[in-house]
LOVEX-467205 format. One line per field, with one value per residue (C-alpha): residue number from 0; x, y, z; residue in three letters. Coordinates in steps of 0.1 Angstrom, whole numbers. Last residue first. Layout:
! residues N
num <- NUM	... $
east <- X	... $
north <- Y	... $
up <- Z	... $
residuo <- ALA	... $
***
This chain:
! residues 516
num <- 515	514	513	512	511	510	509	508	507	506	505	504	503	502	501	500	499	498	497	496	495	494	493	492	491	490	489	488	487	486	485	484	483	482	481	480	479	478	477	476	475	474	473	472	471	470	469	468	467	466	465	464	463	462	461	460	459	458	457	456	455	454	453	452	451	450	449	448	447	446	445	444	443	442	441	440	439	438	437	436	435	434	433	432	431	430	429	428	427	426	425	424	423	422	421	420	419	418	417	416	415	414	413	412	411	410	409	408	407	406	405	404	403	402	401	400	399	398	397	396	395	394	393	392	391	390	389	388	387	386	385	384	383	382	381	380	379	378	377	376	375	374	373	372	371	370	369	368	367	366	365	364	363	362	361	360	359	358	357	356	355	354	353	352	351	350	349	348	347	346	345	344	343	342	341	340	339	338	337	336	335	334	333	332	331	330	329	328	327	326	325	324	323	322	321	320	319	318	317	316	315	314	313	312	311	310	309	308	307	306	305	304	303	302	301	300	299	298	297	296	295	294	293	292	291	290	289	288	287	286	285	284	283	282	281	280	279	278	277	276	275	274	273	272	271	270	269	268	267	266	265	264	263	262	261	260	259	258	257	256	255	254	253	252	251	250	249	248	247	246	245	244	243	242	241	240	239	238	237	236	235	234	233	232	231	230	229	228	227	226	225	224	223	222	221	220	219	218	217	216	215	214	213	212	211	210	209	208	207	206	205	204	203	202	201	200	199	198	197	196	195	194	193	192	191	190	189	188	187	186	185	184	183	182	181	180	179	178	177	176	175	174	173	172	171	170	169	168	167	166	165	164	163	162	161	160	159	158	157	156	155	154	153	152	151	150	149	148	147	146	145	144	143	142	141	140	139	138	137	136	135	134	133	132	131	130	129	128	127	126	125	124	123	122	121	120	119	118	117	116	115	114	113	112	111	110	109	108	107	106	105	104	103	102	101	100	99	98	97	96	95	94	93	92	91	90	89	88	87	86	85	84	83	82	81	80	79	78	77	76	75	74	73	72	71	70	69	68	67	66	65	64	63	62	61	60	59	58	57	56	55	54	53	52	51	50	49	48	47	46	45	44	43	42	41	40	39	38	37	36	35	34	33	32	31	30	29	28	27	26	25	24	23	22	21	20	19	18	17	16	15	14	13	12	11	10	9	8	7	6	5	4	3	2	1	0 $
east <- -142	-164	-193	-184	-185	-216	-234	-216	-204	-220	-198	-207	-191	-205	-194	-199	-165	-159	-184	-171	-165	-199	-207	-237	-240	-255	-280	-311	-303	-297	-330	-330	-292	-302	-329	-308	-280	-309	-323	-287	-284	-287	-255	-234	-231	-208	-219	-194	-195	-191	-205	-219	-227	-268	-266	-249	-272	-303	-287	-275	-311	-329	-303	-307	-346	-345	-321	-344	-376	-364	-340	-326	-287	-291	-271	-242	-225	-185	-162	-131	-98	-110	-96	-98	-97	-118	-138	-150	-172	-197	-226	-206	-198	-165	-162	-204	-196	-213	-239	-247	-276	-311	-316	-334	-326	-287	-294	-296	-253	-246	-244	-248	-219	-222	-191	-182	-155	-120	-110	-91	-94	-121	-105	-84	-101	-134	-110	-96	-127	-141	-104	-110	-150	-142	-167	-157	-122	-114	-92	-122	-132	-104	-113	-79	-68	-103	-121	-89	-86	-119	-113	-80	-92	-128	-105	-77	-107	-119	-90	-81	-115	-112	-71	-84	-114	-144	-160	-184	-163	-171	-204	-190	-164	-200	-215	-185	-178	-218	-213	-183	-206	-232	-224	-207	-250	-243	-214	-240	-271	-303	-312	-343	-364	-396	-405	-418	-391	-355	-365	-373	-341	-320	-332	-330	-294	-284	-303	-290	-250	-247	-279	-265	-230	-244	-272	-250	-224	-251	-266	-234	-233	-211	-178	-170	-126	-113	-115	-85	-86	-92	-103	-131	-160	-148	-140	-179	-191	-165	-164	-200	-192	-168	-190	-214	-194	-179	-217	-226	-198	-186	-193	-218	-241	-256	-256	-267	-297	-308	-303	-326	-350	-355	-340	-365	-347	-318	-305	-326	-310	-339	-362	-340	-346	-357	-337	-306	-309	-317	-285	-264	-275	-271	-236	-220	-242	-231	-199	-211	-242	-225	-201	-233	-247	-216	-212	-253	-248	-223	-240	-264	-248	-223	-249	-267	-241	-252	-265	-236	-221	-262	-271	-239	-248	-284	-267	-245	-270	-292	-267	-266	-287	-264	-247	-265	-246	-215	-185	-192	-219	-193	-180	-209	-200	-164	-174	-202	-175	-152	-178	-177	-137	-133	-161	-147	-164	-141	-147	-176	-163	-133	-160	-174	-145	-130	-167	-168	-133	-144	-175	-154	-127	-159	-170	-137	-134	-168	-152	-148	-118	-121	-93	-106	-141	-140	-123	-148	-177	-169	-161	-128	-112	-143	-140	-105	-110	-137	-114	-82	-106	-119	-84	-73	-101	-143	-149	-113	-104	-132	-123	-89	-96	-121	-96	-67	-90	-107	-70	-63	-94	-86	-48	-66	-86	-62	-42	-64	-53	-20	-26	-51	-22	-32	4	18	21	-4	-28	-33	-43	-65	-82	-83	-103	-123	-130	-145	-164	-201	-212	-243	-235	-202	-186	-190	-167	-142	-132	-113	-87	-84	-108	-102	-110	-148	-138	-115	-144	-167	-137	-142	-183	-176	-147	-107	-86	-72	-40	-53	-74	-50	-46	-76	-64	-38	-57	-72	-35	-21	-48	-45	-8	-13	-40	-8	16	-9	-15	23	34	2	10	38	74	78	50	39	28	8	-8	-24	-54	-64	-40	-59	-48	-21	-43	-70	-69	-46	-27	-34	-14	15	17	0 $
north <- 138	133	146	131	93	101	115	86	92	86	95	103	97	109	92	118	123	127	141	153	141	147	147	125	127	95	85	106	108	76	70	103	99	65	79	105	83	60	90	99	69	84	107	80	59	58	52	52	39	44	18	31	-8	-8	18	-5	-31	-17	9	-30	-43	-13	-9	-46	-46	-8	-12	-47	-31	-3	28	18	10	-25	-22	-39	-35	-38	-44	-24	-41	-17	-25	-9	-35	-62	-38	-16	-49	-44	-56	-84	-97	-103	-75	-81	-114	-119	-96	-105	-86	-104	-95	-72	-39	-50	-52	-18	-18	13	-5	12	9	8	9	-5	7	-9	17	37	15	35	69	63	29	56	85	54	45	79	81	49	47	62	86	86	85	123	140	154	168	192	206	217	181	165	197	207	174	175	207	198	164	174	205	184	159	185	208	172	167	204	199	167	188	174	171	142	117	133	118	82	96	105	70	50	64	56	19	15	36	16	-9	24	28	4	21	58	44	32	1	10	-22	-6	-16	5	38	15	-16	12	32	-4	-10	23	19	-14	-14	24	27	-8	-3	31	24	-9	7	32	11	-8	27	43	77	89	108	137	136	164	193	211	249	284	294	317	301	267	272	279	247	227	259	254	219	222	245	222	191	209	217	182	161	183	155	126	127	95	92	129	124	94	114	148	123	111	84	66	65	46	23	-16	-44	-62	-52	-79	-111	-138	-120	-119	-155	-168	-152	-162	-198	-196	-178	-213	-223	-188	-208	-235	-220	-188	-211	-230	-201	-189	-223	-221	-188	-195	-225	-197	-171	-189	-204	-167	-148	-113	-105	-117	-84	-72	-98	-102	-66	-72	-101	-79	-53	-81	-90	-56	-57	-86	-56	-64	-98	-79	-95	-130	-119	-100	-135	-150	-126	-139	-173	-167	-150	-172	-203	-179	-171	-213	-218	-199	-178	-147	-111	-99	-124	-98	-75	-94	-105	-68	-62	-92	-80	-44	-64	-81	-52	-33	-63	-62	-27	-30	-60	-36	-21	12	29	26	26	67	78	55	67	105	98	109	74	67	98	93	56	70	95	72	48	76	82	44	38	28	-13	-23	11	7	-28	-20	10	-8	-33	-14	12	-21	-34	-2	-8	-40	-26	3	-23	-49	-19	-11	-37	-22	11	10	-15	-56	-64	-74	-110	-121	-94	-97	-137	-128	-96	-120	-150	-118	-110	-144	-149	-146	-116	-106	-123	-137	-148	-188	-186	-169	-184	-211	-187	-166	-154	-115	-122	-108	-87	-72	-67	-49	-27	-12	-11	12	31	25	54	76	70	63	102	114	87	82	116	101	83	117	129	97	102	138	129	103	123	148	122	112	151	155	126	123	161	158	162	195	206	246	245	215	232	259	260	227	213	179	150	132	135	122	87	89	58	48	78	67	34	0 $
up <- 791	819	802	765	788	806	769	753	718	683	656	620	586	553	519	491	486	523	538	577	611	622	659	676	715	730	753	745	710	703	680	663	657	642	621	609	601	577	560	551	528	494	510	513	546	577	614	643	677	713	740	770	779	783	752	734	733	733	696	681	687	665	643	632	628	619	590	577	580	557	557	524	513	534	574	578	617	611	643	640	619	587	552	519	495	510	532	498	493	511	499	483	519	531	558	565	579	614	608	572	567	550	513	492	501	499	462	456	466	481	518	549	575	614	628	662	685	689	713	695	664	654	647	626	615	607	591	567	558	547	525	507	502	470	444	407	384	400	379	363	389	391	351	338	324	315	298	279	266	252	237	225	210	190	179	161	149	133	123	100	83	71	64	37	25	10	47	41	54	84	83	84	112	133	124	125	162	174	157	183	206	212	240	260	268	296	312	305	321	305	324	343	349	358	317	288	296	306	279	251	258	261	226	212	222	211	180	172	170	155	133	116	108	91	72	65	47	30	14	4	0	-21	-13	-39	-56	-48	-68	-74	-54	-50	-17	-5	-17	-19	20	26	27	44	71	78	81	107	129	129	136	161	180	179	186	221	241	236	203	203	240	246	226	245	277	262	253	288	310	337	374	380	408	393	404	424	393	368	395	370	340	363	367	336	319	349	339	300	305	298	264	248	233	218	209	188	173	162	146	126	110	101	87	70	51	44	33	15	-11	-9	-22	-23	9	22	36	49	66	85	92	105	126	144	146	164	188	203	229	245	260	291	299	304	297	288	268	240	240	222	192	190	189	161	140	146	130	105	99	100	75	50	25	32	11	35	60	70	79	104	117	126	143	159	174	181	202	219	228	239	265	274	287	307	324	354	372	353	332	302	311	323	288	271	283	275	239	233	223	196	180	177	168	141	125	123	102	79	72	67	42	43	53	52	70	96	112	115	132	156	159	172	193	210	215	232	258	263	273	295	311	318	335	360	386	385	388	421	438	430	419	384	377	404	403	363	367	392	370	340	357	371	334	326	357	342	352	384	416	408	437	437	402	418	453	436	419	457	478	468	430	433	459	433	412	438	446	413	416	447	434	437	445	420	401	367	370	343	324	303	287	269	249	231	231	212	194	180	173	151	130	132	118	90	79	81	60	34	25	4	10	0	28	27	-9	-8	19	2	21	7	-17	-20	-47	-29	7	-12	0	34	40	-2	-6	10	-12	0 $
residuo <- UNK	UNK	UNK	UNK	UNK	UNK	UNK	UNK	UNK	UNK	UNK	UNK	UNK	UNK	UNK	UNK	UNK	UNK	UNK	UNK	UNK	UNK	UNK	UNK	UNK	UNK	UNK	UNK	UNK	UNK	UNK	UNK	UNK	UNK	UNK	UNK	UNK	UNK	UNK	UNK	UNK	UNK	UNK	UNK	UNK	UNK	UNK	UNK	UNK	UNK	UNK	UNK	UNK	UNK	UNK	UNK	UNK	UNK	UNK	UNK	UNK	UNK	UNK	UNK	UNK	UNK	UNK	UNK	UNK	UNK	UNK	UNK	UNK	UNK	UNK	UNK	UNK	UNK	UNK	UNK	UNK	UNK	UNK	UNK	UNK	UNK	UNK	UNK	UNK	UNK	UNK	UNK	UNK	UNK	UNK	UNK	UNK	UNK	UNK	UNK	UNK	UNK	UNK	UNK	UNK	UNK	UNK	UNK	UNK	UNK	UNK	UNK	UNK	UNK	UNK	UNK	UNK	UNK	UNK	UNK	UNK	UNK	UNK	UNK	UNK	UNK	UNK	UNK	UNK	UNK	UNK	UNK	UNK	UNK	UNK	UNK	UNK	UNK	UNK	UNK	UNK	UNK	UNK	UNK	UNK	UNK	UNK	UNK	UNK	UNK	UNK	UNK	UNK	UNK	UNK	UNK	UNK	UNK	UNK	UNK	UNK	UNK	UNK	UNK	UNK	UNK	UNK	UNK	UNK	UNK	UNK	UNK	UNK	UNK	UNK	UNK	UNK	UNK	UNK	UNK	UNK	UNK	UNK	UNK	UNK	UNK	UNK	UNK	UNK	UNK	UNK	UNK	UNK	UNK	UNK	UNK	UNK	UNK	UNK	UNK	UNK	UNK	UNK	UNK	UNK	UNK	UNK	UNK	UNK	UNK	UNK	UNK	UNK	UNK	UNK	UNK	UNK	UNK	UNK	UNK	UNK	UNK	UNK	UNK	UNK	UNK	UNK	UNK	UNK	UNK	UNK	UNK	UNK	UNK	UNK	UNK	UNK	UNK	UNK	UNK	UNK	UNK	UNK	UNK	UNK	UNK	UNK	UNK	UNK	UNK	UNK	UNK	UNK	UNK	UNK	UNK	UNK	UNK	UNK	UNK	UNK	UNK	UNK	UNK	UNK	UNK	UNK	UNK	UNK	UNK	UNK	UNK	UNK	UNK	UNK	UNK	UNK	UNK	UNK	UNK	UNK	UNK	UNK	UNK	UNK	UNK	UNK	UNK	UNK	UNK	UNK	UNK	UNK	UNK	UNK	UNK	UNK	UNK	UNK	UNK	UNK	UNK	UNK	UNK	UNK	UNK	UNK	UNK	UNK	UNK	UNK	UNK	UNK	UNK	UNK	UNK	UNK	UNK	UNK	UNK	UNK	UNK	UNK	UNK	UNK	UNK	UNK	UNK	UNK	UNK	UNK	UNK	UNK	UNK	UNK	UNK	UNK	UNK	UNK	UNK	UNK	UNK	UNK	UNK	UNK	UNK	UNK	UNK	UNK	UNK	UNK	UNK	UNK	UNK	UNK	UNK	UNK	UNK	UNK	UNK	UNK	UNK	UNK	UNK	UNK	UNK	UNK	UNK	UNK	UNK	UNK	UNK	UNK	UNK	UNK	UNK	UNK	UNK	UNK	UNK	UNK	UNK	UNK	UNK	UNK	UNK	UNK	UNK	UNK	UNK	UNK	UNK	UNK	UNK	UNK	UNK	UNK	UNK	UNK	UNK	UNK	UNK	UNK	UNK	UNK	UNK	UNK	UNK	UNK	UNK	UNK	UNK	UNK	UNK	UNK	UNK	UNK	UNK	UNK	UNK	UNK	UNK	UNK	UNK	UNK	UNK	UNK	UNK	UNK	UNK	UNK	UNK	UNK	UNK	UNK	UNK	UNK	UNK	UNK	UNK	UNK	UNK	UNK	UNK	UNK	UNK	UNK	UNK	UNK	UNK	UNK	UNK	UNK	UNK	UNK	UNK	UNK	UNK	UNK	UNK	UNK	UNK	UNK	UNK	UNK	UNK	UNK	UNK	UNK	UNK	UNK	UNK	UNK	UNK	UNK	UNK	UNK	UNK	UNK	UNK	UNK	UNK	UNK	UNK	UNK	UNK	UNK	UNK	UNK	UNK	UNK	UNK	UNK	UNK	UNK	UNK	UNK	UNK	UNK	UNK	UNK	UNK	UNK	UNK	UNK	UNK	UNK	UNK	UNK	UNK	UNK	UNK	UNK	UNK	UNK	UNK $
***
């Protein structure tokens, strides 16, 4: 492939008068600075890689916290491929913040790989570099990429089916098929949610055989019992989290204005815009060869089109018709492979090689600008880490009891686990962050349940002057209330502070703050 193949109209566009400016030719610089431009949009999944580990985060490394055998009996809601990755990661490189998100960020890169790969045998290698870049600036991603969830491989899967896919447009093998159905089971492993976008898959399989119907067919078959083979283990989970779908429900209904911000996420709309008011107006103003016009392509839109919409409209419909609300942004990530060849599909459309270029340019220095100035943006999301650490501080004093409400939805659900709440899945910020004070679990809800077990803990140490702490996140302030309300008369309550998001009280002896 010559230089000019690497860029198609780079060797036939003298926009603004670079051809020139550049001796060498165009391709060099314009492919170095597309380079550039993500290298920089990657590099913004770094900057929050050192911060502590979230809720959901620490819920994985629970998940591998027992040891190899431990795994499979821990996973309440995924089938255990990714932990299976996670414990393998920890014992060749540490179990630290950094080290436990790098599988992500290397999934994540071999998503980028593929999805470009993907792109320039369906369209070219400059509409390809467009739709990674869009892909790797997309708000979703930066946050996934560095997040200790299987979220990362679920993408990588679906990039992959993607890459196959296309490859059987010009491959009547049986082999690349049967992949093909292997590859597409595996998106499951990861997230049994982003099953939503099985259908697009097939629509598009549809769509590159459509004209050889012999192949189709037999393929079809291959691809189908690949896909058995291979779904037949996540069967179980599958059944499972279908039978008890409400009890993991945290979101409220999304609206219009949601949808519209997942197909259009960031600063897409408004650049795009501004960019093609420019594409239309630079023939105006400039003098200049033609170049050669971009037709539309009714198959390749289809395709664009059904992988950034099935999944999406789908989970939209699901979250508004149903109570089980589904609709939130690490789900929605399912979408934005086909939401990236949409947007770089449209850029296409920019007849100017240096037009294209200023646009993904901008789309990566204002998003970068956004993550590296903006402080909470450093932030990967809410930790448990430094509220904890106050509490064992504090805590270990005198060996005082915690209480601790869950921010898992599921804890509303289910009897408490008083005697092992440190190695319960409700709590699972204990097996990372770790407190050596006695641990009283209450559910995320002030319910039956929180005044059943608040309730008989209060009698008890009231008889014995007992001091303790209660910590919670702010959804959960109902239930502090309603223990300072119930203590009251024997205890003085103080706040130690909120600590990002996670509030900490302490409940001290009236006698024993008198004599103090």
């Amino acid at each position: 492939m010559s230089r000019c193949d690497l860029l198609p109209y780079s060797c036939k566009d003298s926009s603004l008068g670079y051809q020139s400016l550049i001796s060498k030719g165009p391709s060099r610089l314009f492919y170095f600075l597309y380079s550039l431009a993500l290298v920089v949009s990657v590099s913004v999944w770094l900057i929050a890689i050192r911060s502590p580990l979230w809720q959901d985060e620490t819920g994985s490394y629970w998940q591998i916290s027992a040891g190899f055998s431990g795994i499979l009996s821990r996973q309440p809601l995924s089938f255990p491929a990714y932990s299976y990755v996670l414990w393998l990661t920890t014992k060749l490189i540490g179990s630290n913040e950094i080290a436990l998100r790098v599988p992500s960020i290397l999934a994540m890169l071999g998503a980028i790989y593929l999805l470009y790969q993907a792109t320039r045998k369906t369209f070219d290698s400059e509409t390809g570099i467009i739709a990674v870049i869009i892909f790797s600036t997309c708000p979703g991603i930066i946050f996934e990429a560095i997040d200790v969830r299987p979220y990362p491989f679920a993408l990588l899967a679906i990039c992959a089916a993607l890459f196959v896919l296309v490859c059987l447009r010009d491959d009547d093998s049986n082999k690349t098929a049967f992949l093909f159905g292997v590859v597409a089971a595996c998106i499951v492993w990861f997230q049994y949610l982003f099953i939503v976008i099985l259908p697009a898959l097939v629509l598009c399989f549809i769509v590159n055989k459509r004209c050889d119907r012999r192949a189709f067919f037999r393929q079809s078959c291959v691809a189908l019992l690949g896909f058995v083979l291979a779904f037949i283990p996540e069967i179980p989970g599958m059944l499972d989290m279908a039978r008890h779908g409400q009890t993991h429900v945290f979101e409220l209904a999304p609206n219009l204005k949601y949808l519209y911000s997942v197909l259009a996420p960031g600063f897409l709309t408004l650049i795009y815009a501004f960019f093609a008011v420019i594409a239309i107006a630079v023939p105006t103003f400039v003098k200049q060869r033609k170049t050669p016009s971009v037709h539309f392509e009714c198959w390749k839109a289809l395709v664009c089109a059904s992988l950034a919409l099935f999944p999406v409209l789908t989970l939209y419909g699901i979250s508004v018709v149903t109570p089980i609300h589904c609709f939130s942004a690490r789900h929605c990530i399912v979408a934005v492979p086909g939401i990236a060849l949409c947007w770089a599909y449209a850029v296409r459309f920019f007849r100017f090689l240096t037009v294209r270029l200023l646009f993904c340019m901008v789309l990566v220095a204002s998003t970068s600008c956004v993550y590296f100035y903006f402080p909470p943006a450093r932030h990967h999301l809410f930790s448990w880490k430094s509220a904890l650490g106050v509490v064992q501080n504090n805590a270990s004093v005198d060996n005082a009891p915690v209480f601790i409400c869950s921010d898992f939805v599921e804890s509303d659900f289910a009897p408490m686990p008083l005697g092992s709440a440190k190695d319960s899945f409700f709590f699972t910020p204990l097996s990372y962050y770790k407190l050596s004070v006695p641990v009283i679990p209450l559910p995320m809800d002030l319910n039956d349940e929180t005044i059943r077990v608040g309730s008989r803990f209060l009698q008890q140490a009231s008889a014995k002057h007992e001091r303790f702490f209660a910590v919670a996140l702010l959804p959960s302030r109902p239930t502090l209330d309603w223990l300072a309300q119930r203590a009251s008369a024997d205890y003085r309550v103080r706040e130690l502070g909120v600590f990002e998001t996670v509030m900490v009280r302490e409940f001290d002896p009236k006698e024993t703050a008198t004599e103090r």
